[in-house]
Each structure stands twice: as C-alpha cells, then as structure tokens.
C-alpha positions in Angstrom: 150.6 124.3 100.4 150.7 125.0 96.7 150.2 121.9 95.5 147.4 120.9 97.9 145.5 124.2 96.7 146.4 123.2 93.3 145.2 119.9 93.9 141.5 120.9 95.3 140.8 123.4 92.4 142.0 121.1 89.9 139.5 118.5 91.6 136.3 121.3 91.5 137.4 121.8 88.4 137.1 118.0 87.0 133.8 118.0 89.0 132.3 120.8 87.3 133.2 119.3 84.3 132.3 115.8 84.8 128.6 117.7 85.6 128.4 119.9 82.7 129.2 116.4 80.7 126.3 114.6 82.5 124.8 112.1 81.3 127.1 110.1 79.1 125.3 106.4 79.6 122.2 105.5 80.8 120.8 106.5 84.2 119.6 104.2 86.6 115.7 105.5 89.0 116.0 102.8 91.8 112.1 102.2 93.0 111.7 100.9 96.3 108.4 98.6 95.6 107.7 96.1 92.7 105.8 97.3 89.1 102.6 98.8 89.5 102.0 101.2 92.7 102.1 105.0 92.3 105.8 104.7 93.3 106.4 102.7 90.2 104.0 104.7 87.9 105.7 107.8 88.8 109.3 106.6 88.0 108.3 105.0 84.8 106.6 108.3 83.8 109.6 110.5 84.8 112.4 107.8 83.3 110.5 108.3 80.1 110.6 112.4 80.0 114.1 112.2 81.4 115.0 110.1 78.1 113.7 112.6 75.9 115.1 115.3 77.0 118.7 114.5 78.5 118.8 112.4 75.1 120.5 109.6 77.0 118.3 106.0 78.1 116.5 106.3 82.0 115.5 102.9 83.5 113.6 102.0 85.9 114.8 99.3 88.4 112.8 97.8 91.0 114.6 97.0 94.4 111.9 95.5 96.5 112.5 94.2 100.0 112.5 95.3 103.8 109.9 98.2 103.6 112.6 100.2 100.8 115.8 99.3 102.9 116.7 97.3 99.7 116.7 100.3 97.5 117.6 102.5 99.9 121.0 100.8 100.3 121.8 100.0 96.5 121.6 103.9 96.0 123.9 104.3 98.8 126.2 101.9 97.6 126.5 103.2 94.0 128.7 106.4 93.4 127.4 109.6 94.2 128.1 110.9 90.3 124.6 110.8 89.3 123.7 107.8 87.6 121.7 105.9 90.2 118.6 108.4 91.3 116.2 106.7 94.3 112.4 107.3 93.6 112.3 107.5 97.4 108.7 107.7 99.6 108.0 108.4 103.0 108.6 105.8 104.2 112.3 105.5 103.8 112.5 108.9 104.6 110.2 109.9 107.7 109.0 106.8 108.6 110.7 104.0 109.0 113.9 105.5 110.2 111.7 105.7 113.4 110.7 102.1 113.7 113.4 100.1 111.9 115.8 98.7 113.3 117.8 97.5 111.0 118.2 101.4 109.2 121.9 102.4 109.1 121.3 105.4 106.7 120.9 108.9 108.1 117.8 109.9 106.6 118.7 113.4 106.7 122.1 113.5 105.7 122.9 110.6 103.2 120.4 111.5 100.9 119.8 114.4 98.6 116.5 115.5 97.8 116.0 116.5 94.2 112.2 117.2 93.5 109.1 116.0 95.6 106.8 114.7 91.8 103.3 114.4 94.2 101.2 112.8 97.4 98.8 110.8 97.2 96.2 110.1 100.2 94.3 107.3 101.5 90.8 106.1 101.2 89.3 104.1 104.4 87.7 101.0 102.4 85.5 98.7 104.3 84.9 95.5 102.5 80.5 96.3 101.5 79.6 92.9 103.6 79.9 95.0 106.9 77.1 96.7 107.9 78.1 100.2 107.5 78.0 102.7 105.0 80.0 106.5 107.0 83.2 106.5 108.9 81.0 107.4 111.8 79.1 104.3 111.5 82.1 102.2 111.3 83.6 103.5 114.3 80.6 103.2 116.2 80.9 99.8 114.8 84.5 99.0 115.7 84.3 100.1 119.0 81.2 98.3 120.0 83.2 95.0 118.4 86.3 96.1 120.5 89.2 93.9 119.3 86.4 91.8 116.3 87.7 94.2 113.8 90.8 93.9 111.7 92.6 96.1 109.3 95.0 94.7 106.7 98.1 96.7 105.5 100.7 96.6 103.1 103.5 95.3 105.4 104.4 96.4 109.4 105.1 100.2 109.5 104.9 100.8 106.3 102.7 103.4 104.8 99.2 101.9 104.6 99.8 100.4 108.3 101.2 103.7 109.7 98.2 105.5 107.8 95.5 103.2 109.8 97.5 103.4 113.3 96.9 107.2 113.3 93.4 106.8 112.4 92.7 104.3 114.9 93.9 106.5 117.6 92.7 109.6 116.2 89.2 107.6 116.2 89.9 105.7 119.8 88.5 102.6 118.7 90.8 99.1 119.1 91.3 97.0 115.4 93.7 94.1 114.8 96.5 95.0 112.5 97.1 92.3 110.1 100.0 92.7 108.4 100.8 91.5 104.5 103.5 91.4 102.1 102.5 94.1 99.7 99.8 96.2 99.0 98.1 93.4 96.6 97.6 90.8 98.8 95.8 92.8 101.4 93.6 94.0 98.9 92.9 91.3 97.7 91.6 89.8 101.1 89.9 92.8 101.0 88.3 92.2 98.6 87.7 88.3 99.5 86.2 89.6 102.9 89.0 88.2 104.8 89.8 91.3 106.5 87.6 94.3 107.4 89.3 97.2 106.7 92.6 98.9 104.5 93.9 101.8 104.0 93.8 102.2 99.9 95.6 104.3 97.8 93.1 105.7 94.8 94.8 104.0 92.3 93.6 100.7 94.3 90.2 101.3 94.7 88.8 102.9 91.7 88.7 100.0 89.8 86.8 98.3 92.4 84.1 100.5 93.5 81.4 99.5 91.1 81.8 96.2 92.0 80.2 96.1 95.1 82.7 94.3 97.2 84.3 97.4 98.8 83.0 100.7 99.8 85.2 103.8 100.4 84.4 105.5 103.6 86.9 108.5 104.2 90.4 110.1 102.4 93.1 111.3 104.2 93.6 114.4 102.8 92.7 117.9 103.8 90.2 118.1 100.7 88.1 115.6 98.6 89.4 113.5 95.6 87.9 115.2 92.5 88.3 111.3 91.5 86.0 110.2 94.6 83.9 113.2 94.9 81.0 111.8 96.7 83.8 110.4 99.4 84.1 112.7 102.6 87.5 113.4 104.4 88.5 112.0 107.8 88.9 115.7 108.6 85.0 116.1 108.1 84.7 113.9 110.8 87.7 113.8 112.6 89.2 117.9 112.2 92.2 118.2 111.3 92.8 114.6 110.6 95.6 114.4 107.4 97.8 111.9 106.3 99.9 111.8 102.8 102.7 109.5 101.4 104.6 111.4 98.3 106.9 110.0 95.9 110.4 112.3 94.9 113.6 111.9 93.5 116.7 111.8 95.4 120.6 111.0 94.8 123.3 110.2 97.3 124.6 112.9 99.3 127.9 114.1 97.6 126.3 113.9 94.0 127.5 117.1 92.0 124.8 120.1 92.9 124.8 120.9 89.2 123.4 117.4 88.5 120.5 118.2 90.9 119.6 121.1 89.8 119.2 119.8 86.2 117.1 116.8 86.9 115.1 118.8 89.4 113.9 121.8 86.3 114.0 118.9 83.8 111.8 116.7 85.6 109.8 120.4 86.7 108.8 120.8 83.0 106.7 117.6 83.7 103.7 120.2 84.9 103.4 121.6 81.5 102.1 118.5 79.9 98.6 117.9 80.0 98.4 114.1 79.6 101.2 113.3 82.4 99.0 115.5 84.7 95.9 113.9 83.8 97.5 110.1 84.5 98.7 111.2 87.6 95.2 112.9 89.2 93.7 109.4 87.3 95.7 107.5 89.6 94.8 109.8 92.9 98.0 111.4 93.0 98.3 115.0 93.6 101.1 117.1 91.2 103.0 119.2 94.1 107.0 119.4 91.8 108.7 120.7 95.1 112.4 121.5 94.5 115.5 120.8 96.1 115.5 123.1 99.5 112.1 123.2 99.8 111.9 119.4 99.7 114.4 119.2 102.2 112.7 120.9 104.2 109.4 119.2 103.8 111.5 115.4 105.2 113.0 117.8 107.3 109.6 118.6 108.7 108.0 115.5 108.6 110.5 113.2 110.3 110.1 115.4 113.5 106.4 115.6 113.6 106.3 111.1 113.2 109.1 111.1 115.7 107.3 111.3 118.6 104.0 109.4 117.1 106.2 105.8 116.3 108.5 106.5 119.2 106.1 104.5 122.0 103.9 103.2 119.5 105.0 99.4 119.5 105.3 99.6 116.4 108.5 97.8 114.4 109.6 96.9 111.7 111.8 93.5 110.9 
C-alpha cells in the first residue's frame, strides 16, 4: 500500500514539474480549416503572442478535411502534455457531434477548453442581380419562387449551412441547399451569380461590397457590425433571431491543469493590445477572451440547445 501511495505522489509530483517546465520545444495550434478564414487568422495571431511570451516557437498547422474531424482527431492522438493545442470552432464542438456520423470523440469530455478568443456572425448576402434590396423583400421573394432559390454553403452541416438552415425555418420560406467544399468556392459562385444566396462571414464580404456583385441583407448577431453599420440584424426582422460561430483554444482532456491555466491568462493579455483588437473587429470578429469554466460551460450550453434543432433536421454530414 506504501509503495502504490509512494508511486501516485511521486507521479503528481513529476506532473507538476513537467508543467512548471512547460514549454521546452515548440508548440503545435492544430486549425481545423485551410489558411485564410477567421479560424486561421485567429491561430496565426495567437501562435505569434504565444512565441513572444512563452519564449519558445508556436506554429500553426492546418488539418483540413471532414468538417474538422481531421484536426479534431490529430489532437486526440497526440499526448495530452501540452504541445498540440486545437483552435477548435463550433462546429467540432456543438455542431457536428449532432449530425456526423463518423464522430467518435466525446465532445464534452475529450476535449479541454482553454479560452474562447471571439464569435463572429453572419451576413445574409444575396448576389445584387436579384431583385431585392431588405431581408423582407427576399423572403417575400423566396417564398413566392418556392424551391427557385438556392443557397450555397461552405460544406453540409457545417457552419455557414447550419447558419442558413435556421434562417430558412425561422423565415418559413423553402431554398435549395447547395453544398461546396469550402467557404471560397461558394463565394465565389456567389459572386459569379451561380447561386443566390450564402451565409458570409464579415471577413468575406467586405471586400466585396463596393463591387456591386453582392449586397448584404441581414447579420446574425444580436446587434449591428460597427463594420456594416448600415446592415440590419435578422433579429430586426425576425426577434430574437441569433446565430454565432467562435473560435477557442482547447487541449486533450488529461493535459496538466497548470498548462491551461497559463495559456488561457497568456493568451488573455491579448485584449490589452490595441492593434490585435483592431484586426480582429476588421475582420468581423467579436473579442469575447472566455476562460476555462466559463467556456465549458458555454459548449456545454450550446450543444444542448442544437441538439434538438439537427436531431430531425435531415441534415448529415459524410
């Protein structure tokens, strides 16, 4: 009995110091998408304050494939010592769990949240060649072109499809989904007039505006971008009406809590510098630095409430 006491405070003890040693080579943030999205902008922007001031190299490496199933597994197959960190979204977390079959992760209990770095909404965008200018007028539109009207997405049940489902049935009006590998190609149809409709993220759209081949119609938020300030909410039309993604670190459950806590109050100290929270508001995202528990309880929060909206929706993912 001795020695197996022995044995397990020798092992906290080697644990506590492998933490307090932490890092001694370079640290791995696994992104889920490819270079370029908010998820990625985020993770190069917090691999670069990390660098400074851990004083050891942060990477960024992109994992792309199967919605963030890719990622999702390489974190769960690395050691749970604090070198591999998962830029994680909704999606992997309180999403797709719901809709994907192919998911053998708990969402709840392999993962361990670290710090949520921001949401961003999305922007109904109409390509300008159809022949409304208001959300009302487009789903006045839709519905009397029942079926006519299609709405592209990023891939099936991911984010930007999820984000238009709830809209069309918030709105009752009946669109074609048309599903496409990444957020680039459907805006680029978009853009080309193929399709009729997408679910933007900020960062997608700005750009775009002034060109006069899209036109932004509604956010998803609960308040207006200061970004897109002449763009309404849903919520103006529709009350209530919100739907977010966010980006935040996690690490594989069993990863030492001393770890955690330091990247979560390194990566907090972000807030204080002006020009990372100017880049991020630039690219539509909104700052929220929620910490460990309180994170938790956010995916905590938000896997119940998509539960029962994906659970007879149809909707899957391959």
């Amino acid at each position: 009995m001795f020695h197996r006491v022995a044995g397990l405070a020798f092992a906290m003890l080697s644990l506590g110091a492998a933490a307090q040693s932490w890092p001694q080579r370079p640290v791995t943030i696994v992104v889920p998408y490819g270079a370029g999205g908010n998820t990625d902008l985020i993770a190069r922007m917090t691999a670069a304050h990390l660098s400074q001031t851990l004083g050891q190299s942060v990477v960024v490496e992109n994992r792309v494939g199967a919605g963030g199933l890719v990622a999702a597994k390489a974190v769960l197959a690395a050691p749970a010592d604090g070198y591999t960190l998962f830029m994680g979204t909704a999606s992997q977390l309180v999403t797709s769990p719901h809709i994907n079959p192919n998911i053998t992760y708990d969402a709840l209990k392999d993962f361990e949240p670290i710090i949520n770095m921001g949401a961003n909404a999305f922007v109904i965008t109409v390509n300008s060649q159809l022949p409304v200018k208001t959300l009302p007028e487009f789903v006045t539109y839709a519905k009397q072109q029942t079926g006519k009207v299609n709405y592209g997405s990023g891939g099936m049940g991911g984010v930007t499809h999820l984000a238009s489902h709830l809209f069309s049935r918030r709105a009752d009006v009946d669109m074609t989904h048309i599903p496409y590998k990444g957020a680039a190609a459907a805006m680029a149809d978009l853009l080309g007039g193929q399709i009729d409709m997408y679910s933007a993220s900020p960062s997608e759209i700005i750009s775009h505006i002034n060109n006069g081949k899209i036109r932004p119609l509604a956010i998803s938020s609960a308040q207006r971008l200061k970004e897109l300030p002449d763009v309404p909410t849903i919520a103006e039309t529709f009350p209530d009406h919100e739907v977010l993604s966010w980006n935040g670190l996690l690490a594989k459950t069993g990863t030492p809590p001393e770890i955690l806590d330091r990247v979560a109050s390194e990566v907090a100290e972000m807030q204080k510098d002006p020009a990372i929270q100017k880049k991020l508001v630039d690219a539509g995202i909104a700052p929220l630095y929620i910490a460990r528990a309180a994170f938790g309880a956010q995916i905590q929060k938000e896997y119940a409430m998509w539960a029962p909206v994906l659970k007879n929706s149809g909707i899957r993912m391959n």
